[in-house]
Backbone as CSV, one residue per row, in Angstrom:
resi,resn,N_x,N_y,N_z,CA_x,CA_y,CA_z,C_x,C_y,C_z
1,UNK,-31.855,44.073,-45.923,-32.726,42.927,-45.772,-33.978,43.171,-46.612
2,UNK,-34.494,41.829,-47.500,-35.409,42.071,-48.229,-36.807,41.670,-47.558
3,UNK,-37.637,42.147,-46.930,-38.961,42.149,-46.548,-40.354,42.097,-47.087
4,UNK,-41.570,41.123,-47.109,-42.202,40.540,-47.640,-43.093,40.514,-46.666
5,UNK,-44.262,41.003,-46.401,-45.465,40.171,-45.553,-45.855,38.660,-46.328
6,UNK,-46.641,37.805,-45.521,-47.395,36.497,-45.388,-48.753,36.373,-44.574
7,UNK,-49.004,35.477,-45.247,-50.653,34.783,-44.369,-50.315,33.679,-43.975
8,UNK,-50.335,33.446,-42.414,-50.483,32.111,-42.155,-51.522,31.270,-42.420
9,UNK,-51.176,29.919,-43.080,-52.450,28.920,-43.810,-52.601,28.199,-42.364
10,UNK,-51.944,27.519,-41.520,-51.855,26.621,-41.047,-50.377,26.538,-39.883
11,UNK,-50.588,26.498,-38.868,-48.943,26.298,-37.837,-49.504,24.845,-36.693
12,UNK,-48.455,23.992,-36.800,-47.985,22.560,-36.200,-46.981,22.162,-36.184
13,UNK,-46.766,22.375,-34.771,-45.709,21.668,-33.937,-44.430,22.311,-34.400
14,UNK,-44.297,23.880,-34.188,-43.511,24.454,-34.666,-43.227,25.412,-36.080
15,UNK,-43.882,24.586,-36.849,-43.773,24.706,-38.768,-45.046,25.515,-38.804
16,UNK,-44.832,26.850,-39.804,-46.044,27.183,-39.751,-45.983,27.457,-41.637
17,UNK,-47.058,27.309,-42.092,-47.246,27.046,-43.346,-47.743,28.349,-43.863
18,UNK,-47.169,29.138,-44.742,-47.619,30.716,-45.522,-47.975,30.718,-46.742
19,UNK,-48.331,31.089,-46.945,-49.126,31.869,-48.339,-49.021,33.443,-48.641
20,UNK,-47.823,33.687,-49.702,-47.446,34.972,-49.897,-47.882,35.095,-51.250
21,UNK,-48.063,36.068,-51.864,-48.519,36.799,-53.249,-47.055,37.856,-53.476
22,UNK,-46.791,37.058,-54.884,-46.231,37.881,-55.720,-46.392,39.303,-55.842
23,UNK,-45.797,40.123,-56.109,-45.815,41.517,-56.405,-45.563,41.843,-57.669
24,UNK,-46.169,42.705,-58.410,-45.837,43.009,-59.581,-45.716,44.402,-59.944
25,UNK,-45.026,45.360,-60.547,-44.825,46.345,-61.034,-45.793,46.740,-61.294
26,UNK,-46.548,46.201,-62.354,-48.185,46.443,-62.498,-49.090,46.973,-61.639
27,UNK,-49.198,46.756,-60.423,-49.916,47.328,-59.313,-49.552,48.564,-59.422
28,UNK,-48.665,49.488,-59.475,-48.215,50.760,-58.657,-47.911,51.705,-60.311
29,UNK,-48.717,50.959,-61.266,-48.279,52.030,-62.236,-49.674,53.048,-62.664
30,UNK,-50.348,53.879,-62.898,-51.257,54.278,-63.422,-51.537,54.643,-64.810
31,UNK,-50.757,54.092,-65.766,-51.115,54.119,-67.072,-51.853,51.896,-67.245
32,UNK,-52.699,51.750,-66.206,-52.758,50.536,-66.663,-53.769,50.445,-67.770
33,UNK,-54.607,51.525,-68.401,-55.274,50.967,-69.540,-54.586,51.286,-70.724
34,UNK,-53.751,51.780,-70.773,-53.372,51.549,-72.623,-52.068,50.628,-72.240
35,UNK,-51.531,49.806,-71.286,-50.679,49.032,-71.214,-50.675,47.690,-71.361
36,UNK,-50.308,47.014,-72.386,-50.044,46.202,-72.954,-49.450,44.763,-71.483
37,UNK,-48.630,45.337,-71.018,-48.078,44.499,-69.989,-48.772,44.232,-69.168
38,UNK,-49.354,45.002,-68.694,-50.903,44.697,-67.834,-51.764,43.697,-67.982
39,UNK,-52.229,44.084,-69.378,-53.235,43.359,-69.501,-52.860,41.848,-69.635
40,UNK,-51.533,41.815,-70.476,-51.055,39.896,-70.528,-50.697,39.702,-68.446
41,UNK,-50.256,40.437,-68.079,-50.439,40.132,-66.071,-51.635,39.805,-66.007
42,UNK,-53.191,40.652,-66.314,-53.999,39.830,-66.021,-54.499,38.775,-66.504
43,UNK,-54.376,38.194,-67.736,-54.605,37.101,-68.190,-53.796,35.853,-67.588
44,UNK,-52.404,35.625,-67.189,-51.347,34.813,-66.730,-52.214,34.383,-64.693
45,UNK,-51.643,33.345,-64.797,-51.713,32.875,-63.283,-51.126,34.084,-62.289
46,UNK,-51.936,34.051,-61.366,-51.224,34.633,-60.069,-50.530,34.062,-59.623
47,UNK,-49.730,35.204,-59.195,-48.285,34.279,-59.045,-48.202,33.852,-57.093
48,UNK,-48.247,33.303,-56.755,-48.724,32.656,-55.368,-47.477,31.751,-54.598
49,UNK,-47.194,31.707,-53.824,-46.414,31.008,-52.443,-46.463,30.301,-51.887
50,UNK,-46.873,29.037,-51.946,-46.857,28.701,-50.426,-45.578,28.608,-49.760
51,UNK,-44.912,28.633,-48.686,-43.888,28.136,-47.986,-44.252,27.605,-46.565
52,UNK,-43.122,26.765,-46.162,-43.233,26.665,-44.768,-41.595,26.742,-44.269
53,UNK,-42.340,27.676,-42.552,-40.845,28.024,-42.358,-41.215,27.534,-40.263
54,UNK,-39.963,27.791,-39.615,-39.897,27.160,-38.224,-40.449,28.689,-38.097
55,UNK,-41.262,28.450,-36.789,-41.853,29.213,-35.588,-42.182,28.595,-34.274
56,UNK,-41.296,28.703,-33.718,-41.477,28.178,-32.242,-42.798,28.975,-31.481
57,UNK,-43.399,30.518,-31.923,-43.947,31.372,-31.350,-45.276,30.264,-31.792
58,UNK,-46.576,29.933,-31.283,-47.965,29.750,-31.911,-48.557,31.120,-32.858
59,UNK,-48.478,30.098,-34.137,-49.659,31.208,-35.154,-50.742,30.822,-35.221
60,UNK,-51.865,31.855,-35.537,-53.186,31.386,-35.976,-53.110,31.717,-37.851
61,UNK,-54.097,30.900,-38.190,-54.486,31.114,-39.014,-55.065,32.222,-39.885
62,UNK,-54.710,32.990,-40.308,-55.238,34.313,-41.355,-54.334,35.691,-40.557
63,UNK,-53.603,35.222,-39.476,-52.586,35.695,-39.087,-51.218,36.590,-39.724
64,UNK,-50.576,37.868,-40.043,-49.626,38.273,-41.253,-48.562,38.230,-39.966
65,UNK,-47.922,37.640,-41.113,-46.308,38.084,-40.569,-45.245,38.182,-41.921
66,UNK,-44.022,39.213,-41.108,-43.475,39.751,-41.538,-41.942,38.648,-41.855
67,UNK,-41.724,38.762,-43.216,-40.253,37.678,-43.485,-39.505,38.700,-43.692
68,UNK,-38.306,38.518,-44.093,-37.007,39.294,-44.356,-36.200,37.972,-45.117
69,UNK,-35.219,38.539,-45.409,-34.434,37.940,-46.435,-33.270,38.635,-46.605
70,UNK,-31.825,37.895,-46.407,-30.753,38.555,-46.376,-30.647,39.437,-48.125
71,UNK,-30.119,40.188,-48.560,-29.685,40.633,-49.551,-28.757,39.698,-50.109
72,UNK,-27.317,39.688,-49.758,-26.498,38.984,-50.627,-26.581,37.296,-50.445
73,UNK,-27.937,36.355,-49.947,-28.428,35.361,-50.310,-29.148,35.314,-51.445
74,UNK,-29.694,36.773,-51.816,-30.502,36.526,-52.587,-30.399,37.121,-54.268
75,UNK,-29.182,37.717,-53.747,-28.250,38.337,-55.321,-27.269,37.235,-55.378
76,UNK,-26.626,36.150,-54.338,-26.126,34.964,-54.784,-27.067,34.388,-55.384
77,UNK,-28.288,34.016,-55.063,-28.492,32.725,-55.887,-29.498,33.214,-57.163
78,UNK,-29.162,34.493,-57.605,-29.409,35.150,-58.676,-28.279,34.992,-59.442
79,UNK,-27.514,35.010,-58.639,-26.208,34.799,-59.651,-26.317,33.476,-59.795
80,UNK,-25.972,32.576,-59.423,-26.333,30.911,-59.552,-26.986,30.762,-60.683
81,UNK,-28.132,31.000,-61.161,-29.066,30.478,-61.563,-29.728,31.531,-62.700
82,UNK,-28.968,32.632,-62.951,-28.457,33.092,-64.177,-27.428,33.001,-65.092
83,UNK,-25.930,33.169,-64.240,-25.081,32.951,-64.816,-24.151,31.420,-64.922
84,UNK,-24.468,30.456,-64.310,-24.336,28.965,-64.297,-25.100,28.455,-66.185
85,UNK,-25.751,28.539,-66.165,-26.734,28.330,-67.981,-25.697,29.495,-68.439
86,UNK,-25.714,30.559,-68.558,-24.866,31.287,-69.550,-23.520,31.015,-69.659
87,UNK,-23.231,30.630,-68.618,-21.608,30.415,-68.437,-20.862,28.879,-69.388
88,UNK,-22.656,27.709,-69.208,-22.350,26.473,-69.524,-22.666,26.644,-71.165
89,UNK,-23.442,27.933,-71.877,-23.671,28.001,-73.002,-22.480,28.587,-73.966
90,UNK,-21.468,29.911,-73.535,-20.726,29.973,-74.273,-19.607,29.030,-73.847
91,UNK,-19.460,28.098,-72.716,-18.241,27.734,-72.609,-18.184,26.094,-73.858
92,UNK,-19.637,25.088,-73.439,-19.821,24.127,-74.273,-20.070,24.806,-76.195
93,UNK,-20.391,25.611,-76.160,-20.423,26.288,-77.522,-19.084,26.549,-78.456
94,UNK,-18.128,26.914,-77.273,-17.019,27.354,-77.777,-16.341,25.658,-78.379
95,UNK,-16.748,25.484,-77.176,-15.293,23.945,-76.891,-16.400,23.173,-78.638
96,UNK,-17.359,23.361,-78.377,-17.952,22.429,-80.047,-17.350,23.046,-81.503
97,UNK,-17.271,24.332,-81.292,-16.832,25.340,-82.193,-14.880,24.792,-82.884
98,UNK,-14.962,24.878,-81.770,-13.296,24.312,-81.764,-12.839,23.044,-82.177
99,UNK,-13.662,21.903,-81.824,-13.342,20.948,-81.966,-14.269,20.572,-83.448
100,UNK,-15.365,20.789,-83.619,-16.097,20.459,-85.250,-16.027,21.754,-86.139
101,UNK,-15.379,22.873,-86.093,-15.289,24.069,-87.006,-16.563,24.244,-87.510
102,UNK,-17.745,23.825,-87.077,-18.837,24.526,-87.895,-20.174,25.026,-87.029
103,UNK,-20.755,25.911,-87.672,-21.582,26.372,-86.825,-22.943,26.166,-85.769
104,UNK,-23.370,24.814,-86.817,-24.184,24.313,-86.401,-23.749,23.059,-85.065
105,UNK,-22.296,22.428,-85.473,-22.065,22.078,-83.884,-21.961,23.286,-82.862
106,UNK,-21.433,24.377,-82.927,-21.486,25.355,-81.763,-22.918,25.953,-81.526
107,UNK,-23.819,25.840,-82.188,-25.326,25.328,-81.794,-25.586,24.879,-80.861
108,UNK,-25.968,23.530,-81.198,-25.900,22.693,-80.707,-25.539,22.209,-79.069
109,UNK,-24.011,22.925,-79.278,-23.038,22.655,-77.670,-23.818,24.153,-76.977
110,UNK,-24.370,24.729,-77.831,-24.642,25.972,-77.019,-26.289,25.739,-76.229
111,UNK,-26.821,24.763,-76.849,-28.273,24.010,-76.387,-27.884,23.252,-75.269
112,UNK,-26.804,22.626,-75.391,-26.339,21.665,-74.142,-25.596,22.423,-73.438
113,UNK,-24.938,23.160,-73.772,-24.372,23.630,-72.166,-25.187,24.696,-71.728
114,UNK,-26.558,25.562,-71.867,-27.144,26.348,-71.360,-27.922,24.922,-70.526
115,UNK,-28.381,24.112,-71.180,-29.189,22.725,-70.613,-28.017,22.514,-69.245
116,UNK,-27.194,21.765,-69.457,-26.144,21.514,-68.482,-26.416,22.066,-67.605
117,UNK,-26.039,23.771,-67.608,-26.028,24.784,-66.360,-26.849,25.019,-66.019
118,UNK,-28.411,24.831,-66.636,-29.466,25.175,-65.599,-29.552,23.497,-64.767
119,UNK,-28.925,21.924,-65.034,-28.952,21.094,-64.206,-27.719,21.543,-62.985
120,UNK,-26.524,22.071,-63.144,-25.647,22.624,-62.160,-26.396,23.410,-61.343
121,UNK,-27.163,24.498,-61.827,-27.920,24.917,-61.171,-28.614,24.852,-59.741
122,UNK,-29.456,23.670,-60.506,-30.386,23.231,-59.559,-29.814,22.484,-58.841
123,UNK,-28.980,21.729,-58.881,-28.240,20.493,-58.248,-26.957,21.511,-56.890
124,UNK,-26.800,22.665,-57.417,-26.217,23.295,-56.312,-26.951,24.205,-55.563
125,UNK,-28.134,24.481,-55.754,-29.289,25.550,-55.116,-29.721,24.429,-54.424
126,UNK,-29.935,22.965,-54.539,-30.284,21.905,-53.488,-29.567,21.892,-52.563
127,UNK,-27.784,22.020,-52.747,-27.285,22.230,-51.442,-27.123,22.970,-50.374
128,UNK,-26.783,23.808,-51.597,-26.774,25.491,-50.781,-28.512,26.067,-50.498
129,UNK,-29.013,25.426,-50.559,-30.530,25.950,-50.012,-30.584,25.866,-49.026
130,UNK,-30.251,24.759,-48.338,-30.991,24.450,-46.952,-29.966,25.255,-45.665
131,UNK,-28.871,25.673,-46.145,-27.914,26.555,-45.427,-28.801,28.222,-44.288
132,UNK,-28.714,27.972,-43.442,-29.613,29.057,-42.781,-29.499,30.711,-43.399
133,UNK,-28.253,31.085,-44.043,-28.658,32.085,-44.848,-29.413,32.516,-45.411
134,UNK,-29.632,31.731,-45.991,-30.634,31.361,-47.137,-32.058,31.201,-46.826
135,UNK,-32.217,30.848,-45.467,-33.813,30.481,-45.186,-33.985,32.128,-44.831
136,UNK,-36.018,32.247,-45.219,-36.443,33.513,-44.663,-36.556,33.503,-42.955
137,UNK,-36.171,34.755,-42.663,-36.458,34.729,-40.797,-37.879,35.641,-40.644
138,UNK,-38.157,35.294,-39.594,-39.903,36.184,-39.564,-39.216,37.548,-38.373
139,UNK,-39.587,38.946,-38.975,-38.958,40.082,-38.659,-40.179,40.299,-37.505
140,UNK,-41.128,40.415,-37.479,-42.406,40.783,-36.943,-43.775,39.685,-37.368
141,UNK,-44.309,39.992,-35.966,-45.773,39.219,-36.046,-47.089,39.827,-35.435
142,UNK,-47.794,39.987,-36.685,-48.816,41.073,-36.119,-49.867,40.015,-35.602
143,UNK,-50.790,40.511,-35.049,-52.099,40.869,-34.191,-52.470,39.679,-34.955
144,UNK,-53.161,38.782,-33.947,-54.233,37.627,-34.596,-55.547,38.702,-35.271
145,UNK,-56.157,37.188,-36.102,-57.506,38.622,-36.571,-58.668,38.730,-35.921
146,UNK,-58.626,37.805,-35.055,-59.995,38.182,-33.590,-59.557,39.178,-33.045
147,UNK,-58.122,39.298,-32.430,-57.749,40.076,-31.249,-58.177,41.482,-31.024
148,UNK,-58.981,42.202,-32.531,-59.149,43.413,-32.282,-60.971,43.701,-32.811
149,UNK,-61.638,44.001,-31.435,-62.857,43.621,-31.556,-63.748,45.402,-31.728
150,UNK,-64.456,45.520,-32.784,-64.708,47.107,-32.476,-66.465,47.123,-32.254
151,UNK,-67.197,47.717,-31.346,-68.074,47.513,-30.759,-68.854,49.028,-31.321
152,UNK,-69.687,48.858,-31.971,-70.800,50.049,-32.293,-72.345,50.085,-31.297
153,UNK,-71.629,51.386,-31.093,-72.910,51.968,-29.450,-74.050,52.363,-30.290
154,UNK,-75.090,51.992,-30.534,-76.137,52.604,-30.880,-77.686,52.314,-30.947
């Protein structure tokens, strides 16, 4: 199971609304000043979350909780949505190749069927999304952020 903390933004009437941050390799390396990759990470958008997922439990706000994520939901729809465009690029490439003998139609079919398969794509990640596999489940829910009050005697 793949695991992720969150911030709750907002929870109503069940739905509670998160805000997760991307992770990047970048964080955990210590050559970040002569690295090139770094520095274009910090120039680029943060990469940011919102989601909303069911919680019957009440959240507060600024609240973390813990998601999970099955594994082979999430190497399926890696597969989906990699190999669907590659699959639609050499297959329309070929079939142009074959049928106009020249290169620039297998071009061409190779522009449209990578195009194609990223619309297959998406058009089957709409179905297969909403399938409960697929949704994140909340593993743990920590401590509101009032709940822990520390009092200095002095």
């Amino acid at each position: 199971m793949m695991r992720e903390w969150a911030t709750v933004v907002a929870w109503e009437k069940g739905i509670a609304t998160l805000h997760s941050e991307a992770k990047t390799s970048c964080n955990s390396c210590s050559a970040r000043k002569g690295c090139g990759s770094h520095a274009l990470n910090q120039l680029g958008p943060k990469n940011a979350h919102i989601m909303t997922i069911a919680s019957p439990e009440p959240l507060q706000p600024g609240q973390r909780i813990e998601l999970g994520i099955r594994e082979s939901s999430l190497l399926g729809s890696a597969l989906l949505v990699y190999m669907t465009p590659l699959f639609g690029l050499f297959l329309v490439a070929g079939l142009f190749q074959m049928l106009f003998h020249s290169d620039l139609a297998a071009a061409c079919g190779a522009l449209l069927g990578g195009i194609g398969g990223f619309i297959v794509a998406k058009g089957v990640s709409s179905v297969f999304g909403h399938r409960e596999a697929f949704q994140p489940i909340i593993l743990s829910v920590a401590l509101p952020p009032d709940a822990i009050r520390v009092e200095n005697e002095g």
